[in-house]
DSSP file (Angstrom, degrees, kcal/mol; ACC not computed):
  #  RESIDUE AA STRUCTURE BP1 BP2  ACC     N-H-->O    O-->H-N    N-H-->O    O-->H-N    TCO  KAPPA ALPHA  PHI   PSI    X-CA   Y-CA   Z-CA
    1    1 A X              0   0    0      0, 0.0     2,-0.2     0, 0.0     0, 0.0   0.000 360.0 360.0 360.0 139.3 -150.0   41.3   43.1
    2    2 A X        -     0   0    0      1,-0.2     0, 0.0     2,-0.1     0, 0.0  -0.717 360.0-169.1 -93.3 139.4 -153.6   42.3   43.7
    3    3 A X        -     0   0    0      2,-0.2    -1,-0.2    -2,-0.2     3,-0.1   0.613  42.9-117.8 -86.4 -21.9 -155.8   39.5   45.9
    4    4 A X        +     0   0    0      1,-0.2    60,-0.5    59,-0.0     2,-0.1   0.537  65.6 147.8 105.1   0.2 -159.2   41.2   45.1
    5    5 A X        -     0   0    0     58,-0.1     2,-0.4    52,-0.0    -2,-0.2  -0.633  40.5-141.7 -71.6 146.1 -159.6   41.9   48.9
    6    6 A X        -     0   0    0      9,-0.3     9,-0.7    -3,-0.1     2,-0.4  -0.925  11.4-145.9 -72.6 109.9 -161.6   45.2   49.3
    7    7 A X  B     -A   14   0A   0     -2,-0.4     7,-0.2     7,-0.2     3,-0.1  -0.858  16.2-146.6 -99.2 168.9 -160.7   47.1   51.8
    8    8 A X  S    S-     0   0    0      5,-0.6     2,-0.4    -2,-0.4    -1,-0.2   0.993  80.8  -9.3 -76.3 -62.8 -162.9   49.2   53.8
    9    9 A X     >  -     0   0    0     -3,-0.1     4,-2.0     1,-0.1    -1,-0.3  -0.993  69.6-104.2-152.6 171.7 -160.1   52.2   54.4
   10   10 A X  T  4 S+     0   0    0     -2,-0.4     2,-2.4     1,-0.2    -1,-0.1   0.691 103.7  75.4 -66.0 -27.0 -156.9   52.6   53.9
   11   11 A X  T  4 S-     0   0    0      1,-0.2    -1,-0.2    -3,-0.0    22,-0.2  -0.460 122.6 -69.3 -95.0  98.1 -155.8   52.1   57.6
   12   12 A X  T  4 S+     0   0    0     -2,-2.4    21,-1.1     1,-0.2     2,-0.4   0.671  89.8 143.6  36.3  28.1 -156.0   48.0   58.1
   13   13 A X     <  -     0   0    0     -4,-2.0    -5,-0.6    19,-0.2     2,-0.4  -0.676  26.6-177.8 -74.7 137.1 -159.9   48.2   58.0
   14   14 A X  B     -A    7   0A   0     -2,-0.4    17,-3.1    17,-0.3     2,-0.4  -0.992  23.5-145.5-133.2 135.1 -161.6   44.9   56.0
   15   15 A X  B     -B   30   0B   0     -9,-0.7    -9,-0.3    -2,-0.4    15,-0.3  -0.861  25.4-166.3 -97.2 148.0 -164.9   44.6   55.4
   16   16 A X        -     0   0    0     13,-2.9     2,-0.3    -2,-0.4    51,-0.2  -0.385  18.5-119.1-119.2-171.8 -165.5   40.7   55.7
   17   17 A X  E     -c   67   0C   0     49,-1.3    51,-3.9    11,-0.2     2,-0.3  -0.978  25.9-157.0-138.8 123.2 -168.8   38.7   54.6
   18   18 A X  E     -c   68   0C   0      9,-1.3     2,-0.3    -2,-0.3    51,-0.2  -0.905   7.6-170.7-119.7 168.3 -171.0   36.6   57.4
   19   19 A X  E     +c   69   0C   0     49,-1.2    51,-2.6    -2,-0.3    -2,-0.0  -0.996  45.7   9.5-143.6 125.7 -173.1   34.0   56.6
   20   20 A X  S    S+     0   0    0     -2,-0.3     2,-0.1     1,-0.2    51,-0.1  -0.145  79.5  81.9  90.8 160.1 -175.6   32.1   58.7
   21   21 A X  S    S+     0   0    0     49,-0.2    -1,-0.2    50,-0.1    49,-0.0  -0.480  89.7   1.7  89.2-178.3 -176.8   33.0   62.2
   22   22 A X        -     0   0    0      1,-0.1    -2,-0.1    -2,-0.1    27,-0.0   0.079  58.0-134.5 -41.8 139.4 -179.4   35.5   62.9
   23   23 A X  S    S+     0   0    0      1,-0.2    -1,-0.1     4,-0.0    -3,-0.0   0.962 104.5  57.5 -52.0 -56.6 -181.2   37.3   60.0
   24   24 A X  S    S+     0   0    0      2,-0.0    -1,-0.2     3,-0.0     3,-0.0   0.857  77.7  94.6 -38.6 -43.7 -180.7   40.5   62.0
   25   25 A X  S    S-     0   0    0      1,-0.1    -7,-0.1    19,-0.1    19,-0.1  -0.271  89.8-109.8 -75.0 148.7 -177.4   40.3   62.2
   26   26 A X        -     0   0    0      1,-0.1    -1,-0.1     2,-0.1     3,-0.0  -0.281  18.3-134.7 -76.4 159.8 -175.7   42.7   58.9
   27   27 A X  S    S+     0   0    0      1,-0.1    -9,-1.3   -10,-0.1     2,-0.5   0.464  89.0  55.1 -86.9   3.3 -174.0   40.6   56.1
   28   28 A X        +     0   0    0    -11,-0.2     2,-0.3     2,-0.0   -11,-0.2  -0.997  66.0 178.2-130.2 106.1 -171.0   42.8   55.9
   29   29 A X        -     0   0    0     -2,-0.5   -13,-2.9    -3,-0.0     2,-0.6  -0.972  23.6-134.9-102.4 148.0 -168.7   43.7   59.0
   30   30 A X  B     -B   15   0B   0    -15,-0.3     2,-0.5    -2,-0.3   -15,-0.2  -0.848  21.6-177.2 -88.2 133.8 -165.8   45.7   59.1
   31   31 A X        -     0   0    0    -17,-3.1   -17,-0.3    -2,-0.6   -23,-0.1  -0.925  14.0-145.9-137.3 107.1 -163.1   44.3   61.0
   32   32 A X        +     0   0    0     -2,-0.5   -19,-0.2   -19,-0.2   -20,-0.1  -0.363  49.4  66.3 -96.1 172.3 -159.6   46.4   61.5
   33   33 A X  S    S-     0   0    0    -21,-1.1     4,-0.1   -22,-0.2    -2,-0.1   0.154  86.6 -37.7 106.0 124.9 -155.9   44.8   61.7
   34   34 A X  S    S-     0   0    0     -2,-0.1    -2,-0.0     2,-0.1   -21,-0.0   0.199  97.2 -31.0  -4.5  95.2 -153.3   43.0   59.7
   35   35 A X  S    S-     0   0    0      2,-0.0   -21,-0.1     0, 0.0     0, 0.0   0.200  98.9 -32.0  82.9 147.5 -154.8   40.5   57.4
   36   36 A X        -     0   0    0      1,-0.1     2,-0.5     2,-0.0    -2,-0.1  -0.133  67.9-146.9 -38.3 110.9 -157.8   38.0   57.1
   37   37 A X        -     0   0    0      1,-0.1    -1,-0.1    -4,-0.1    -2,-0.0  -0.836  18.9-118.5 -95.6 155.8 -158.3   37.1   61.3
   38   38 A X  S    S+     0   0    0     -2,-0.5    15,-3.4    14,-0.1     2,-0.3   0.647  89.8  21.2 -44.3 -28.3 -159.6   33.3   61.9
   39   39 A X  E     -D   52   0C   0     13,-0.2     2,-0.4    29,-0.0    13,-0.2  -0.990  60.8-157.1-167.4 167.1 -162.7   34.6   63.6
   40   40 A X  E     -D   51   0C   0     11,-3.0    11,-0.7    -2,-0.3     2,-0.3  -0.924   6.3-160.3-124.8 132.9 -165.0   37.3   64.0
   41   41 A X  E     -D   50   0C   0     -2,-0.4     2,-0.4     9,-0.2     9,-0.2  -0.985   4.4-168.3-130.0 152.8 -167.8   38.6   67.0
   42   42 A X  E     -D   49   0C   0      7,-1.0     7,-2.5    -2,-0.3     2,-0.2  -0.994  28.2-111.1-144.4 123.9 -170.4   40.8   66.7
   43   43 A X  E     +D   48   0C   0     -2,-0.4     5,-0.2     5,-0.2     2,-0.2  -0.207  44.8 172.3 -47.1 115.5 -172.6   42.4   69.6
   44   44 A X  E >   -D   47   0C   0      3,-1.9     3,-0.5    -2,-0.2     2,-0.4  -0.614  49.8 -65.9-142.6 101.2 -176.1   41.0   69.4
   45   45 A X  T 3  S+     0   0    0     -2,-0.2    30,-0.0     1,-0.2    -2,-0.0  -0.831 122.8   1.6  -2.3 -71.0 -178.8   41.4   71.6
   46   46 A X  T 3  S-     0   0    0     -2,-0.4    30,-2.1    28,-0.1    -1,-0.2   0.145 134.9 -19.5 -62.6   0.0 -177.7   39.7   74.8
   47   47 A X  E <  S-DE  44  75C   0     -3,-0.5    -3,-1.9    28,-0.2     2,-0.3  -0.596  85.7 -65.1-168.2-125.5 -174.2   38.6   73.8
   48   48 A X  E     -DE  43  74C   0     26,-1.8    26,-1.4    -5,-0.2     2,-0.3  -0.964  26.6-136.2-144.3 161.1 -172.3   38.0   70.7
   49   49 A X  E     -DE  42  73C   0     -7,-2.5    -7,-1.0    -2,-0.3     2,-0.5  -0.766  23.1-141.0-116.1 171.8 -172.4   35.8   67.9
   50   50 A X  E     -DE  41  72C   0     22,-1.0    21,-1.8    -2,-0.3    22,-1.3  -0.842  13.6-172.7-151.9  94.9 -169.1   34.1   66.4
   51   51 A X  E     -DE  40  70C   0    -11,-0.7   -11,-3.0    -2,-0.5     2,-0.2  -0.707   9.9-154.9 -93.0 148.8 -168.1   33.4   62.9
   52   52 A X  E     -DE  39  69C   0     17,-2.6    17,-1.3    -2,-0.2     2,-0.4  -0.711  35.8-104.4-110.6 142.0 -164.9   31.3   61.8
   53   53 A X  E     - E   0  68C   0    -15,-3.4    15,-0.2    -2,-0.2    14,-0.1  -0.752  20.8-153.3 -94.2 150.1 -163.6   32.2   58.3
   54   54 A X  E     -     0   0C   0     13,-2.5    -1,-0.1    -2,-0.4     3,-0.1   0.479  31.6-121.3 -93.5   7.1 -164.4   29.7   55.7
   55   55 A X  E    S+     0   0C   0     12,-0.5     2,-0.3     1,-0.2    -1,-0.1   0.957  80.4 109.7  45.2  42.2 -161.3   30.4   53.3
   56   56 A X  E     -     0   0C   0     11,-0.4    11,-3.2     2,-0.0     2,-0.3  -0.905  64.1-134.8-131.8 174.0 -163.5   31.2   50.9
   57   57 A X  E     - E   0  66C   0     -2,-0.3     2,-0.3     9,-0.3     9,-0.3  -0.838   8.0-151.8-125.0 175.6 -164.3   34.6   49.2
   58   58 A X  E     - E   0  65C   0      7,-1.9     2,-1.3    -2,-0.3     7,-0.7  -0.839   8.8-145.0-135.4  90.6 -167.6   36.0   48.4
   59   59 A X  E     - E   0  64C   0     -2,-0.3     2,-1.3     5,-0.3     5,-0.2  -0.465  23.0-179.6 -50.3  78.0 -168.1   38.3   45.6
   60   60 A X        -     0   0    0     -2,-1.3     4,-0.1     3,-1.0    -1,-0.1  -0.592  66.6 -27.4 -96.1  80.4 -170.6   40.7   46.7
   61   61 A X  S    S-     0   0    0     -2,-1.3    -1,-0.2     1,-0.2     3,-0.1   0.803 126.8 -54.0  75.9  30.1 -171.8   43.7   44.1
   62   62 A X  S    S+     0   0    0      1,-0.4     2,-0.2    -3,-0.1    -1,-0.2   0.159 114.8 123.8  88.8  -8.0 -168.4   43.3   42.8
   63   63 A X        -     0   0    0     -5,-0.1    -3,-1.0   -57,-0.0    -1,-0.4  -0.615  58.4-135.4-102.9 140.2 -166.7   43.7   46.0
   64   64 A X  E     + E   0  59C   0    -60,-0.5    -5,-0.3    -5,-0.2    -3,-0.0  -0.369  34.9 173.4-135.4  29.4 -164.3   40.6   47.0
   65   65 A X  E     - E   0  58C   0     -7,-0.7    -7,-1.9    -8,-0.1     2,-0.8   0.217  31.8-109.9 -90.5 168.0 -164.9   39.9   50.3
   66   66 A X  E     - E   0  57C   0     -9,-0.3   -49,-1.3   -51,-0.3     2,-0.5  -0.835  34.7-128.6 -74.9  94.9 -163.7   36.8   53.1
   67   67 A X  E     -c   17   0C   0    -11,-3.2   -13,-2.5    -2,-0.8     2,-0.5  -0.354  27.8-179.6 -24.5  94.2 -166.3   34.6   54.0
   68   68 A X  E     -cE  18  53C   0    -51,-3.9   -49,-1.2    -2,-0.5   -15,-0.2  -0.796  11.0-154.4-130.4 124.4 -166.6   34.1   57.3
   69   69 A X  E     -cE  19  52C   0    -17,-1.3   -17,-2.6    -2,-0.5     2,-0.3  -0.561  26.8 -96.6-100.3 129.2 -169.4   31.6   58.7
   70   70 A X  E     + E   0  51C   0    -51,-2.6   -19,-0.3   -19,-0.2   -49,-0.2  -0.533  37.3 172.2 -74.5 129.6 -171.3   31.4   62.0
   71   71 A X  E     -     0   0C   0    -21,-1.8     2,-0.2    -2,-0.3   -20,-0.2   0.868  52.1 -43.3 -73.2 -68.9 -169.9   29.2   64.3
   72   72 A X  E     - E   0  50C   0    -22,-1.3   -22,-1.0     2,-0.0    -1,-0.2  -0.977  49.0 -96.8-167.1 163.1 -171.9   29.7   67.8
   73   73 A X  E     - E   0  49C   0     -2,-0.2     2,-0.3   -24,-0.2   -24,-0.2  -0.244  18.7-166.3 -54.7 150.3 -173.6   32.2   70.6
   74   74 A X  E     - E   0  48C   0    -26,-1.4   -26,-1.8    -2,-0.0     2,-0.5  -0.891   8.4-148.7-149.6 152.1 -172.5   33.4   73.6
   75   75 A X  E     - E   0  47C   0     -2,-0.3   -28,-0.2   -28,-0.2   -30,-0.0  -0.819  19.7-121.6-106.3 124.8 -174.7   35.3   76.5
   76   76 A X        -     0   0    0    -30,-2.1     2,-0.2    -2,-0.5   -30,-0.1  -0.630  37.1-113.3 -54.2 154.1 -173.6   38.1   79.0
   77   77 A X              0   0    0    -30,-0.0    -1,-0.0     1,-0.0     0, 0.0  -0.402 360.0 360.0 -21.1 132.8 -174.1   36.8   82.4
   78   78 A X              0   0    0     -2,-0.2    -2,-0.1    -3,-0.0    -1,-0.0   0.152 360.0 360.0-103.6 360.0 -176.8   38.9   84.0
C-alpha cells in the first residue's frame, strides 16, 4: 500500500514540511530514520527552533509531505 509519503532517498531519509516560525528558516527539511518522528529541530542562528508534527500532510508541487508545525525556541548558552 502506497501512503504518498515522498521520500528524500532511498536510505530512511524524509523530507518533512515546517510551518510557522522564522521566515528564514527553509519550508522543507530532511529528516533520516524509521518513520514520521513527533518532532523536529533545526539550527538557527543562536539555537534551534522546534516543530511538533501536526498529523497532517501537505501536498507541496505534488510531493506528499508531513506537516510539522513550530512549537518553540531554544538558545545556546554563551
Amino acid at each position: 500500500m502506497n501512503s504518498g509519503i515522498i521520500p528524500a532517498h532511498p536510505d530512511n531519509e524524509l523530507r518533512v514540511a515546517l510551518t510557522g516560525g522564522f521566515p528564514e528558516v527553509p519550508a522543507v527539511l530532511v529528516v533520516t530514520g524509521p518513520g514520521i518522528p513527533e518532532k523536529v529541530s533545526v539550527a538557527f542562528r543562536n539555537g534551534r527552533e522546534h516543530y511538533e508534527y501536526t498529523g497532517d500532510m501537505l501536498d507541496l508541487e505534488g510531493a506528499i509531505l508531513p506537516l510539522f508545525r513550530w512549537s518553540y525556541s531554544t538558545r545556546i548558552a554563551e
